[in-house]
C-alpha positions as CSV (number, residue, x, y, z in Angstrom):
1,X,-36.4,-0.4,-23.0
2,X,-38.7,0.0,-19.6
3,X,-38.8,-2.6,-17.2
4,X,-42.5,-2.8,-15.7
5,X,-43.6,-3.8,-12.4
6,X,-47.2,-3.6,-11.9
7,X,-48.1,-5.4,-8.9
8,X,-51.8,-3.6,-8.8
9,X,-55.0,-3.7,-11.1
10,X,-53.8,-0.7,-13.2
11,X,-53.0,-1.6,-17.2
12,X,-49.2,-1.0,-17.3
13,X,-50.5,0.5,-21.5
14,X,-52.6,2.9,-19.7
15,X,-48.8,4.2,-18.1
16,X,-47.7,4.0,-20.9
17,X,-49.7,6.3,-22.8
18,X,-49.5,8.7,-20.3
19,X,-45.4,8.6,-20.6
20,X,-45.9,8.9,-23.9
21,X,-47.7,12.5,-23.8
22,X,-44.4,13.9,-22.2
23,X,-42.0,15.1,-24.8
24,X,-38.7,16.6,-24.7
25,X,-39.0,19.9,-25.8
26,X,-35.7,19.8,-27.7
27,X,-35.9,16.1,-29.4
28,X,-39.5,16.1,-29.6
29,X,-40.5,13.1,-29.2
30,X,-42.1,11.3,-26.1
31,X,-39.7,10.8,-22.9
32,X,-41.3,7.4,-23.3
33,X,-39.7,7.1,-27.2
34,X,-36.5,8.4,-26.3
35,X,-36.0,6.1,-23.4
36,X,-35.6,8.1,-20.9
37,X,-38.0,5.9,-18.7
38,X,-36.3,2.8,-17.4
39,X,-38.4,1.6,-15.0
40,X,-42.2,1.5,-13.8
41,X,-43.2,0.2,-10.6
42,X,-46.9,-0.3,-9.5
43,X,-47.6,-1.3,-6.1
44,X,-50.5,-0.6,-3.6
45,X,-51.6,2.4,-4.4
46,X,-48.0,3.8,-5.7
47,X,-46.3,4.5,-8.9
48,X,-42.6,5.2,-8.6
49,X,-41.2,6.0,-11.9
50,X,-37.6,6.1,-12.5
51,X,-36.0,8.0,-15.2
52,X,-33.3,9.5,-16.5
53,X,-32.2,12.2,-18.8
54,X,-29.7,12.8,-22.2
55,X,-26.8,14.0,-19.9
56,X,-26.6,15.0,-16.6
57,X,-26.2,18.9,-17.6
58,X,-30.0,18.7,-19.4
59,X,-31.7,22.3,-18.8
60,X,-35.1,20.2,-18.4
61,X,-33.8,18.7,-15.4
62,X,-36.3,20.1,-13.3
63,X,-39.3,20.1,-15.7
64,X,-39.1,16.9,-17.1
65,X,-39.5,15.0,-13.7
66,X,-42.0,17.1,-12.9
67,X,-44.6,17.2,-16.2
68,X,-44.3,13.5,-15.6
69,X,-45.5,13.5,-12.1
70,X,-48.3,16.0,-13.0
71,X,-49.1,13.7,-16.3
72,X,-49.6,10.8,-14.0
73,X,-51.3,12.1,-11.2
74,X,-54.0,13.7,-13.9
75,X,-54.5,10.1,-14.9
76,X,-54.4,8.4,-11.8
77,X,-55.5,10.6,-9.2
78,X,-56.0,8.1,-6.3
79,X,-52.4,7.0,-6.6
80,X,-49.4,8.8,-5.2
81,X,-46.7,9.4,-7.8
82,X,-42.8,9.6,-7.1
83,X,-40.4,10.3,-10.2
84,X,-36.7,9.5,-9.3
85,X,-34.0,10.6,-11.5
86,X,-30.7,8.0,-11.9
87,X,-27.8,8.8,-14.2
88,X,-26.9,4.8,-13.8
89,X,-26.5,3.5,-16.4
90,X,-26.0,7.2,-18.4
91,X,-28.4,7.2,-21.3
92,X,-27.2,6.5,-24.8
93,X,-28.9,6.8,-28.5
94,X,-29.3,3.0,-28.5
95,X,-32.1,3.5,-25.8
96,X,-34.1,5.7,-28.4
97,X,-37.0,3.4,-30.4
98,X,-36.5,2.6,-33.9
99,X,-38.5,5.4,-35.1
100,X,-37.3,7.6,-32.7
101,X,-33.9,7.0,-34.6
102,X,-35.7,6.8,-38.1
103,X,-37.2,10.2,-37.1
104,X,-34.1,11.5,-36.1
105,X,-32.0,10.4,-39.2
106,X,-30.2,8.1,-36.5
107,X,-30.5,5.5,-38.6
């Protein structure tokens, strides 16, 4: 799932949370769940977030990214927040949770 980096004093669950109050409008479910986040890193005063999406053509392209940068910044207001989007390696069903899946009928 996410890889975590937290080289700072923040609680990588309280990220976590916050990811996970970002949903895809047309799964449902939390960025977070579907596993669209692959990787957290804390440093200084920094969170760089980098994620991708369910296909390169997604229509939330713009608004995902962003709704997680405001999500974060909300939270964490002191840090600066940068959301990069990678399409390597391409997101796949098998990076959903289990209930994601369950939920789904995936499985």
């Amino acid at each position: 799932m996410c890889e975590i980096i937290n080289n700072s004093s923040l609680d990588s669950d309280d990220i976590i949370s916050v990811l996970q109050t970002v949903f895809d409008p047309d799964i449902h479910y939390s960025i977070y769940d579907i596993g669209l986040i692959y990787q957290v890193k804390i440093e200084n005063r920094t969170i760089h977030v980098l994620m991708t999406l369910t296909s390169v053509n997604c229509p939330e392209a713009q608004t995902l990214p962003e709704n997680v940068n405001i999500a974060l910044k909300e939270r964490f207001p002191d840090y600066d927040v940068t959301v990069e989007l990678t399409f390597e390696p391409e997101w796949t069903v098998e990076n959903m949770s289990e209930e994601v899946k369950l939920g789904l009928g995936l499985l």
